[in-house]
C-alpha positions in Angstrom: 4.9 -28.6 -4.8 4.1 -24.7 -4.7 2.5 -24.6 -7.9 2.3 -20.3 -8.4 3.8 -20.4 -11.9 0.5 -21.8 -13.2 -1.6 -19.0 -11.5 1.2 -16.1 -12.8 0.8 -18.0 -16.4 -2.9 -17.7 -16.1 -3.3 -21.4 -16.1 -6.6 -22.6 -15.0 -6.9 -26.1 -13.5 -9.0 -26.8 -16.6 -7.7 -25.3 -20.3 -8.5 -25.8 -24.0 -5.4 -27.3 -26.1 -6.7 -25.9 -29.2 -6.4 -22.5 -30.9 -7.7 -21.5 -34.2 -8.4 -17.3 -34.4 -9.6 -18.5 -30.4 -9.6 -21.2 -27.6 -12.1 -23.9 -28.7 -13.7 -26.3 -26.5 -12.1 -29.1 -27.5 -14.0 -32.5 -28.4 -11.1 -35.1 -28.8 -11.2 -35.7 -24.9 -9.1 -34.6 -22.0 -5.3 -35.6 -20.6 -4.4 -34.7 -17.3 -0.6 -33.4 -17.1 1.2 -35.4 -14.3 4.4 -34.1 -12.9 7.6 -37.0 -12.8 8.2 -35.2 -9.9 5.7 -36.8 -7.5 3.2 -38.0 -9.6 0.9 -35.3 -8.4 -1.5 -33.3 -11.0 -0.6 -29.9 -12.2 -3.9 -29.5 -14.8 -6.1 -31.0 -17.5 -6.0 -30.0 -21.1 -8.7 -30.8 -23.3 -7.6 -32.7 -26.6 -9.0 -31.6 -30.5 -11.2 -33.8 -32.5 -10.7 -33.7 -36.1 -13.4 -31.4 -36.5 -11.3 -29.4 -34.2 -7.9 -30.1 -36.2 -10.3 -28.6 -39.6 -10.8 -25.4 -37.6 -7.3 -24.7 -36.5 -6.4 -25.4 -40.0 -8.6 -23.2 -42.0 -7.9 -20.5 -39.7 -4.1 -20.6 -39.7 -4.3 -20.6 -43.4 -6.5 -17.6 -43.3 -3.9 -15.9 -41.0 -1.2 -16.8 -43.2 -2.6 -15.3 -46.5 -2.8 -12.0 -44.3 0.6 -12.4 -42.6 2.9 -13.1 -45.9 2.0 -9.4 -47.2 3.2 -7.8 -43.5 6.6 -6.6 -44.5 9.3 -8.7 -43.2 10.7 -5.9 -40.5 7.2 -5.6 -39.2 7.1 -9.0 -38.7 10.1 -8.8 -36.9 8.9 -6.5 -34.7 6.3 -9.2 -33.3 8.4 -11.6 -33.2 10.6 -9.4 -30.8 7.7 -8.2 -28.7 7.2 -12.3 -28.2 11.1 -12.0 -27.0 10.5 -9.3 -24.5 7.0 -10.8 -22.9 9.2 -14.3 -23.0 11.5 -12.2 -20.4 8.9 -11.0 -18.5 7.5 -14.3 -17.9 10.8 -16.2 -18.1 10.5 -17.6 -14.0 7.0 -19.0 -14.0 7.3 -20.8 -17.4 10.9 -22.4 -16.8 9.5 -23.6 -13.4 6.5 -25.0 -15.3 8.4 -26.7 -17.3 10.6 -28.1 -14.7 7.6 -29.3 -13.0 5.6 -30.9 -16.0 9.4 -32.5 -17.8 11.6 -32.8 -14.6 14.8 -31.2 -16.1 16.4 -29.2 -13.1 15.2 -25.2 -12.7 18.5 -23.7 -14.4 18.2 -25.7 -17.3 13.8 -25.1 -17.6 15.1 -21.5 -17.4 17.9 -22.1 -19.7 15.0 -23.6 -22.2 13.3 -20.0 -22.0 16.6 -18.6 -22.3 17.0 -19.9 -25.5 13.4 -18.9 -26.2 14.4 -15.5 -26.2 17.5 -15.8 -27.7 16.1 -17.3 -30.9 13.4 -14.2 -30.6 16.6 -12.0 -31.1 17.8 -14.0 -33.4 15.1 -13.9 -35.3 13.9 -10.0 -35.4 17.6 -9.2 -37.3 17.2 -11.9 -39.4 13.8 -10.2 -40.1 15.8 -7.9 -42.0 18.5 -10.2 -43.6 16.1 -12.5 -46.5 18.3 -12.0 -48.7 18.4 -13.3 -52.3 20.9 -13.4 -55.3 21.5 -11.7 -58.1 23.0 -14.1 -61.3 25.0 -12.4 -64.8 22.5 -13.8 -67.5 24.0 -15.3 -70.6 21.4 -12.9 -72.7 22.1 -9.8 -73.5 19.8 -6.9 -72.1 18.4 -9.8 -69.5 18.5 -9.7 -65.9 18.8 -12.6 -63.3 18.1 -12.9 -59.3 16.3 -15.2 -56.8 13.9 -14.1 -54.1 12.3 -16.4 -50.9 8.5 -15.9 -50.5 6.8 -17.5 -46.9 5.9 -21.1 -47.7 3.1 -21.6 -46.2 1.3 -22.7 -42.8 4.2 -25.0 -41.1 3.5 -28.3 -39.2 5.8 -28.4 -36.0 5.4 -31.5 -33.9 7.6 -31.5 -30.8 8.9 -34.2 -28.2 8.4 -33.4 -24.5 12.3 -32.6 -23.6 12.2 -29.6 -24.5 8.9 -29.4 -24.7 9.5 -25.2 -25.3 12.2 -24.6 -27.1 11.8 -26.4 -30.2 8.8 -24.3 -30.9 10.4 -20.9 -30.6 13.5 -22.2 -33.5 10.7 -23.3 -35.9 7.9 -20.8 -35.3 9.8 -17.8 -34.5 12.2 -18.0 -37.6 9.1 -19.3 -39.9 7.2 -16.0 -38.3 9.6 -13.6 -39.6 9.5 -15.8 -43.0 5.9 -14.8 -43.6 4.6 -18.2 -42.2 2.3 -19.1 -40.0 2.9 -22.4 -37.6 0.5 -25.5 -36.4 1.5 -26.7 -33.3 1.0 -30.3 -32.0 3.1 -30.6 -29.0 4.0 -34.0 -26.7 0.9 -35.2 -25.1 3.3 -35.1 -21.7 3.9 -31.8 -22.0 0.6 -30.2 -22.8 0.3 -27.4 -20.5 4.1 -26.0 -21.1 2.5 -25.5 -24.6 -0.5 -23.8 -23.6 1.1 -21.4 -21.2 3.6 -20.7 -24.2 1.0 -20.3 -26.6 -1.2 -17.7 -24.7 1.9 -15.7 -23.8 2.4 -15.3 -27.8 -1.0 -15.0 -28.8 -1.8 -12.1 -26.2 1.2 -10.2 -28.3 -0.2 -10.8 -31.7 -3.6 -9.6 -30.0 -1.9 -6.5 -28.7 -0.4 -5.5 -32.4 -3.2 -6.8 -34.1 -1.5 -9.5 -35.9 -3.5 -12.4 -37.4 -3.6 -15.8 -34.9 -1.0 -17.3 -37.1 -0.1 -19.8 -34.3 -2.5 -22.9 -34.1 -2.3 -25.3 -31.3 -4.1 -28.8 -31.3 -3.0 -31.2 -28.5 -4.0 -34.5 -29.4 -2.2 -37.9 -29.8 -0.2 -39.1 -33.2 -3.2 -40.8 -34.6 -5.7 -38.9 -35.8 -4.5 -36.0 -35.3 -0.5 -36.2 -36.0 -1.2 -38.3 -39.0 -4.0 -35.7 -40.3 -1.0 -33.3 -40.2 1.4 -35.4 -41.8 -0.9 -36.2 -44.5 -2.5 -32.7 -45.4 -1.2 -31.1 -48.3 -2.1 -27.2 -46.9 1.0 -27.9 -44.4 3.9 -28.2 -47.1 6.8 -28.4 -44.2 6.7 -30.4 -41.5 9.2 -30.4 -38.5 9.3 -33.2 -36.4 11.4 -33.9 -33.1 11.0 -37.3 -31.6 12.4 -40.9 -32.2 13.6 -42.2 -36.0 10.5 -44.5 -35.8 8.4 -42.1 -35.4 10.6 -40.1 -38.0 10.6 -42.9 -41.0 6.7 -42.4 -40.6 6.5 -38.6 -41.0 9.1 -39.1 -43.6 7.5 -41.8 -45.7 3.9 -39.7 -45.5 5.0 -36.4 -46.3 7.4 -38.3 -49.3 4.2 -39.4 -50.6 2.5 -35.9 -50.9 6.2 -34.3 -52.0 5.8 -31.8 -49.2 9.1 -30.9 -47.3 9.8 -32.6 -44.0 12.5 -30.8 -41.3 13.4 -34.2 -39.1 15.6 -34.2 -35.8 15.6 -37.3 -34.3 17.7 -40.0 -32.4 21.3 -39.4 -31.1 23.6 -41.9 -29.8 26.5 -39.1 -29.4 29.9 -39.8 -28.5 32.8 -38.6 -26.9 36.8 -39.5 -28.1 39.3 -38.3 -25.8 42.7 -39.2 -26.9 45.8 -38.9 -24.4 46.8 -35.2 -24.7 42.9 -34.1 -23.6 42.4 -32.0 -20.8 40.9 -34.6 -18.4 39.8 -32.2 -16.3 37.7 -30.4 -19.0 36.4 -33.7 -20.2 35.1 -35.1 -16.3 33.1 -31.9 -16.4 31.9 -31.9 -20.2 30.6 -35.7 -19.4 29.0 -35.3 -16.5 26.6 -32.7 -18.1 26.4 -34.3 -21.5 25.6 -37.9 -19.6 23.9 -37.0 -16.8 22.1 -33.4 -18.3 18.8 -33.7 -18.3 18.5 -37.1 -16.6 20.2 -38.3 -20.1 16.5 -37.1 -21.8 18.5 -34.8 -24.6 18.9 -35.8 -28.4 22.5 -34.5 -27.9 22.7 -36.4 -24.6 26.8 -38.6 -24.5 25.4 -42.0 -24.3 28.9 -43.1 -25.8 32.5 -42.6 -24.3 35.7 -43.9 -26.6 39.0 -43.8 -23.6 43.0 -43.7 -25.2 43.9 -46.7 -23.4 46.4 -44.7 -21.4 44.2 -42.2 -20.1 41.5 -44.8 -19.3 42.2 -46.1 -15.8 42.8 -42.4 -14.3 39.4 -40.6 -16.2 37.1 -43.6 -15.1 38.7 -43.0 -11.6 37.0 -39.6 -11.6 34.3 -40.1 -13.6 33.4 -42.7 -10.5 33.9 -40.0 -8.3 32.1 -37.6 -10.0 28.9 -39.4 -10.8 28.5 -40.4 -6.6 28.3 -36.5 -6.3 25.3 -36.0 -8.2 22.4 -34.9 -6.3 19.4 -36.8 -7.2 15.8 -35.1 -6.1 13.3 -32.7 -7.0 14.4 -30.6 -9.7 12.8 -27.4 -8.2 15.4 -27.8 -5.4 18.6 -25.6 -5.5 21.2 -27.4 -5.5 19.8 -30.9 -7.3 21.7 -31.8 -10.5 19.4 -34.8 -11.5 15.5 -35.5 -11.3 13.2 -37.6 -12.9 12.8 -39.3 -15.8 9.6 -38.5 -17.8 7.6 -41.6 -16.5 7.9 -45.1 -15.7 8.3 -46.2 -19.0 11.4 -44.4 -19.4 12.5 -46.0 -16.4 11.6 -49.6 -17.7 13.2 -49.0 -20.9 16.7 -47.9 -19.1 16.2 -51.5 -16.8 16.0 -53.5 -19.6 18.7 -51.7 -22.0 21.0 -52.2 -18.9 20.2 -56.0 -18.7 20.8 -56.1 -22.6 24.1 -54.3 -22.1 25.1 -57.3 -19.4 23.8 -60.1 -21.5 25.9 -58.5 -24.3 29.4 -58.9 -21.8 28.8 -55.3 -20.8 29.8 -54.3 -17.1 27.9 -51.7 -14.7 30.2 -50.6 -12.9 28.0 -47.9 -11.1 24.6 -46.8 -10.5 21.5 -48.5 -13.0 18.9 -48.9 -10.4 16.3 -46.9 -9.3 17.1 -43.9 -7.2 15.8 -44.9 -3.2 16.9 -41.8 -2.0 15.5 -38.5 -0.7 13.6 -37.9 -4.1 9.8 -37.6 -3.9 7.6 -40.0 -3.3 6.0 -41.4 -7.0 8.5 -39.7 -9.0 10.7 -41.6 -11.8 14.0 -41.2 -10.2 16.9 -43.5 -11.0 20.5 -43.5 -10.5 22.9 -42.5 -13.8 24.8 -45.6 -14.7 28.4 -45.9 -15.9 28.7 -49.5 -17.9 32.0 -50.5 -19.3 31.2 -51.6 -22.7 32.5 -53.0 -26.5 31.9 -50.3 -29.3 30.3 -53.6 -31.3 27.7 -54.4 -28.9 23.8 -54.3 -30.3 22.9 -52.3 -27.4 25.8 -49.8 -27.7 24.7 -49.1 -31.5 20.9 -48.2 -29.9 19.7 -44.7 -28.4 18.5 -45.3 -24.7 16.7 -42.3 -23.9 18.0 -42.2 -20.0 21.5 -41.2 -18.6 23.7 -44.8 -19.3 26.9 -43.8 -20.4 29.3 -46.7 -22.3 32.4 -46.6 -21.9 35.3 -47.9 -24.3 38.9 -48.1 -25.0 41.0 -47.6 -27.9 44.3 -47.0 -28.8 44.3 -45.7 -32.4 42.9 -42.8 -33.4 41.4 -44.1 -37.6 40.4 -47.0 -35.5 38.3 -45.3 -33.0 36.3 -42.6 -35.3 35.7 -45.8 -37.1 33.7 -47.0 -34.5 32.4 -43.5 -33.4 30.7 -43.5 -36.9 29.3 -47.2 -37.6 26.1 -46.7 -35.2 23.1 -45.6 -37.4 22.7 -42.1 -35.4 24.4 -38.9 -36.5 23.7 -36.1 -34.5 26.3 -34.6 -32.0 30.0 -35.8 -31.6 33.2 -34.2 -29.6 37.0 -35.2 -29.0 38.7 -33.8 -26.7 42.5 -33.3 -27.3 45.1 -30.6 -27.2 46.6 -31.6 -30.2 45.7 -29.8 -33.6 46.6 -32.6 -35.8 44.1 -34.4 -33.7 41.4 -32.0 -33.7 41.6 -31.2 -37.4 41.5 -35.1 -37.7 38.0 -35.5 -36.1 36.8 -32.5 -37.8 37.7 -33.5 -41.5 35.6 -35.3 -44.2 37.3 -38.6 -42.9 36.3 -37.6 -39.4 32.6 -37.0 -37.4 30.4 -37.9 -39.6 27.4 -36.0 -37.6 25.6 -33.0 -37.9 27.7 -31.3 -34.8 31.3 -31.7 -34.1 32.8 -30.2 -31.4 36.4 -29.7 -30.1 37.0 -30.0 -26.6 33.2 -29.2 -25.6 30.9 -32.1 -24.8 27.8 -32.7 -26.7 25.5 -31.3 -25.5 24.2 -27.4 -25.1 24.4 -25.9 -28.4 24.2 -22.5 -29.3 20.8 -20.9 -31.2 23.5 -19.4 -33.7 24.3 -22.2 -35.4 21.9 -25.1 -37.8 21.4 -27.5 -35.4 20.4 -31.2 -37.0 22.2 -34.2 -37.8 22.6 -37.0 -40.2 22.1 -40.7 -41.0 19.0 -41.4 -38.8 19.1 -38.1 -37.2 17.1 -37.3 -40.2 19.2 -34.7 -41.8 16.9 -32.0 -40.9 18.6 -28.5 -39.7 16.7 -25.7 -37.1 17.4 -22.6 -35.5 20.7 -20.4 -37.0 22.6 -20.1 -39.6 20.9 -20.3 -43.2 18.3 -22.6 -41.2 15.5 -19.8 -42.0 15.6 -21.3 -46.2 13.6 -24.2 -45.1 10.9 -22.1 -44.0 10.6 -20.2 -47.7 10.1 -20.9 -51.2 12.8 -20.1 -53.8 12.2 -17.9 -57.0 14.3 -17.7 -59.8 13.0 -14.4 -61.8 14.6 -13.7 -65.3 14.0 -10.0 -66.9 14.3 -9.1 -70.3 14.6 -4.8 -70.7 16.0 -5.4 -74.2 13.4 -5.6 -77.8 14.8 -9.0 -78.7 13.9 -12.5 -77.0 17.2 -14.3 -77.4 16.5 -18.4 -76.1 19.2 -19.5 -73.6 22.4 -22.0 -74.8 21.8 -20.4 -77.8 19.1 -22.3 -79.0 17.4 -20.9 -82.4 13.7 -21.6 -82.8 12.1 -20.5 -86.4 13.3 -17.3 -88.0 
């Protein structure tokens, strides 16, 4: 594997994973980052202690007491010089990140993409905090709200997008007056090193305070020191609804704020007046998109009985065209999973699914093909399925698509919402009454809900989160940016009496 991203990132074979006001040495031990590519390794990254985890706390708090009296547009302004040196090094970090996750090239450069775009996003909202103003019940009294910066943020990301998900928490919480602690996926340690130099050299350059810490280090210490410290009142967390409930039930206890995205078991209803050609290409992406690795991957496919022979027909055909191999490639459309757990965990879901009176119908094995040697390849599978069966109602976290038939519409969004996920949903339909159907109060009940476009690939412009298990928490556009802020009421009296509120007389 030509491996010149990591030299044009400035990656040494050997880095520090932690960043306080500067690179520390690191005494929580070392991880070496394999590639699911070939097994072969790209680097070694040098874990924090809790020592270390103290350090990057007190000096991200330090930065943040600076940073929250930066005007907001000035903060903006970093955040868009982030943007621009993001562009400049958008080729070497999405092939890093192919190489250390195993998502195909145009989707590691898609993840930078959407790096950037978020920058964007972020500088104008720089300039849009904006507050209320209220009519006060007493006269010669004035009423608004204002948002302040919270505080020094928690992110903790998963490794599949192992990129991204930092940019929609610390980008928008940058412009918010925040500053961000960042514990990325073990897996994925060096895509957040590279990303964290590229944005530290830019606060360097404008003289910013370091208000981006890094610590790479596993859940326990140093995740549950996060989780549990009361100087981090948000946390966002991205990764399963096990690991979810925990962060949940820990920052509960403290009554800090937690931002979850978790598990998605997403699903697809196409009815008999879809567009089947529209839906063979939407599920193909959303299935098979990321080797099935997305929180918004279709795992879940609901058939109109009298569309159902003909769109499994060419979903048959279309899955034997999917080039399996080294996501660097051009022309590959599938590579690895993230390791050979993954690969274990899709075996036995599969094996479930056929215990259960599930049928493969294709693929499910691992992938013997022209892929490199010690990757995690495997073949997407296709399994026709009941919408009541346990394993249907659980998030694999590999491309295994179910697939189901119905013939009423009430019944089948019934089924679409009884599994405990709520994250991404689509149907796909030419019909309005339909569409509006799905889209109601008695319709999706997730987070997303799309009309003829699959699940997955969302844009940065609108909250992206979902509900039930999901963990309700909402990122990136929209009025995402509130969770990142404090609210304040403020009351004003210009007038010479003090009047109480409901009218309330107290002594003469």
């Amino acid at each position: 594997m030509d491996r010149s991203f990591l030299k044009t990132l400035g990656l040494p074979e050997n880095h520090s994973g932690v960043f306080s006001d500067q690179w520390l040495e690191g005494a929580g031990g070392s991880l070496t980052s394999h590639s699911p590519i070939d097994g072969s390794a790209l680097g070694s990254v040098t874990c924090g202690s809790m020592e270390d985890y103290e350090a990057v706390v007190k000096s991200t708090h330090q930065a943040f007491l600076e940073w929250r009296n930066w005007p907001a547009p000035q903060r903006g302004e970093v955040v868009r010089r982030i943007g621009e040196a993001l562009r400049d090094y958008k080729q070497p970090l999405g092939e890093l990140v192919t190489a250390e996750m195993g998502k195909i090239l145009p989707e590691g450069l898609g993840e930078v993409q959407e790096m950037i775009d978020i920058a964007d996003f972020s500088v104008g909202l720089s300039r849009q905090l904006y507050g209320l103003s209220m009519h006060s019940e007493r006269p010669g009294h004035r009423m608004y709200e204002q948002w302040h910066p919270l505080g020094v943020v928690g992110c903790i990301t998963a490794f599949n997008f192992p990129v991204a998900v930092w940019s929609w928490n610390a980008l928008v919480a940058a412009v918010c007056g925040d500053a961000v602690i960042w514990k990325p996926s073990p897996a994925t340690a060096l895509c957040a090193v590279a990303t964290h130099r590229i944005a530290q050299a830019v606060l360097d350059d404008m003289k910013a305070p370091p208000i981006f810490g890094l610590i790479v280090g596993d859940a326990d210490p140093v995740g549950e020191a996060m989780i549990a410290d009361r100087r981090l009142p948000l946390i966002s967390a991205t990764g399963s609804c096990r690991m979810g409930r925990r962060v949940a039930e820990v920052v509960g206890q403290r009554l800090g704020r937690s931002l979850l995205e978790l598990g998605g078991n997403n699903g697809i209803i196409v009815t008999e007046n879809a567009d089947l050609d529209l839906v063979t290409r939407a599920v193909l992406f959303g299935a098979c998109g990321t080797s099935g690795q997305r929180c918004t991957t279709t795992r879940r496919l609901f058939m109109h009985e009298s569309i159902a022979d003909e769109l499994e027909s060419r979903l048959l055909d279309a899955y034997q065209q999917v080039t399996i191999g080294n996501p660097l490639d051009e022309g590959v459309l599938m590579g690895p999973l993230i390791n050979e757990q993954a690969v274990d965990g899709m075996l036995t879901a599969l094996e479930h699914a056929k215990a259960q009176g599930g049928e493969v119908i294709l693929g499910g094995d691992r992938h013997q093909g022209d892929a490199p040697a010690g990757g995690h390849y495997v073949q997407p599978a296709l399994v026709r399925a009941k919408h009541d069966m346990p394993i249907v109602h659980e998030e694999t976290f590999a491309p295994v698509l179910y697939l189901m038939r119905y013939s009423d519409l009430d019944e089948v969004i019934s089924w679409h919402n009884e599994v405990p996920q709520g994250l991404s949903s689509a149907i796909f339909t030419r019909d309005v009454q339909e569409s509006e159907r799905f889209l109601s109060a008695a319709g999706s009940d997730c987070g997303i809900a799309n009309v003829n476009i699959g699940t997955s690939g969302a844009e940065i412009g609108g909250a992206f989160g979902g509900e039930k298990d999901t963990g309700g928490g909402r990122e990136s556009g929209s009025d995402s940016w509130k969770a990142y802020m404090r609210r304040q009421t403020c009351t004003i009296n210009y007038s010479k009496e003090l009047p109480l509120a409901q009218g309330i007389q107290f002594g003469s």
